[in-house]
C-alpha positions as CSV (number, residue, x, y, z in Angstrom):
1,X,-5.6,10.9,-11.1
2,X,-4.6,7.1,-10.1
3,X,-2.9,5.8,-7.5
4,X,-0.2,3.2,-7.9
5,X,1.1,0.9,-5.0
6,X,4.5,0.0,-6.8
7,X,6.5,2.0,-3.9
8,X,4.4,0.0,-1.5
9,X,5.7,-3.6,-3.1
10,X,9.2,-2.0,-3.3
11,X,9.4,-1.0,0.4
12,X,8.3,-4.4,1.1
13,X,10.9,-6.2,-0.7
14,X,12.9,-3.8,0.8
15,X,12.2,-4.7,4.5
16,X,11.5,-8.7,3.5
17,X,7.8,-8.2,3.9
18,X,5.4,-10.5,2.3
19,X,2.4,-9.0,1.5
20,X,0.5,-11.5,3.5
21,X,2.6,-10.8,6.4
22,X,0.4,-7.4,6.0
23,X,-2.6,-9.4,6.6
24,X,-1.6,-11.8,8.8
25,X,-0.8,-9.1,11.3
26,X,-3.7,-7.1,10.8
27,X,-2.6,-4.2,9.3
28,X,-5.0,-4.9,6.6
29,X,-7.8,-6.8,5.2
30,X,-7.6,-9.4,2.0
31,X,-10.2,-7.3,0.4
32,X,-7.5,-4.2,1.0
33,X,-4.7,-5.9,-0.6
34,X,-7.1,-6.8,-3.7
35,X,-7.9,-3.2,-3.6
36,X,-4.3,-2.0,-3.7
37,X,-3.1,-4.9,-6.3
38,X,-6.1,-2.8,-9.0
39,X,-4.5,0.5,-7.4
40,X,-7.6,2.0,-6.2
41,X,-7.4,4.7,-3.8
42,X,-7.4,3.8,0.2
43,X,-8.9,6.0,3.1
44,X,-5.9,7.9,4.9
45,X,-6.8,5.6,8.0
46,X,-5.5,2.5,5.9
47,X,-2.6,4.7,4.6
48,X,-1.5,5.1,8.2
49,X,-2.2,2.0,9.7
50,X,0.3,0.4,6.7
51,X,3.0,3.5,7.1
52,X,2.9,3.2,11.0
53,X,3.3,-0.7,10.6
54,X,6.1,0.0,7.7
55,X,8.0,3.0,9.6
56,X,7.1,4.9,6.6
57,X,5.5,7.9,5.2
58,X,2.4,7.6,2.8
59,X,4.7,8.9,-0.1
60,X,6.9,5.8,0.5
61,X,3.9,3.7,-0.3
62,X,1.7,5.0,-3.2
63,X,3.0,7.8,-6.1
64,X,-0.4,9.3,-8.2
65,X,-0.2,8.8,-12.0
66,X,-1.8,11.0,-14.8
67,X,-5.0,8.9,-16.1
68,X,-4.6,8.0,-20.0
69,X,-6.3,10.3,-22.0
């Protein structure tokens, strides 16, 4: 199953969050954000960290989609 971050960009448009703002504040790392732009999956550590920054819970952030077949 994949992972998509589309709730995650949402909630940031949302709250007027830049994505860099993300980085700039240490949430996360650029090589994170690349990682979530291809939608690969995150440890729950990062999960956190970005839901505790955001005031969120993880299914505010990411939704899994079927893989094609």
């Amino acid at each position: 199953m994949k992972v998509s971050y589309q709730p995650l960009f949402n909630l940031l448009v949302s709250k007027k969050i830049l994505p860099k703002q993300l980085i700039e504040d240490g949430v996360i790392s650029e090589s994170t954000m690349i990682e979530i732009a291809k939608g690969e999956y995150l440890p729950s550590e990062v999960q956190e960290k970005i839901c505790r920054y955001l005031d969120c819970n993880v299914y505010e952030i990411l939704r899994h989609v079927d893989d094609e077949k």
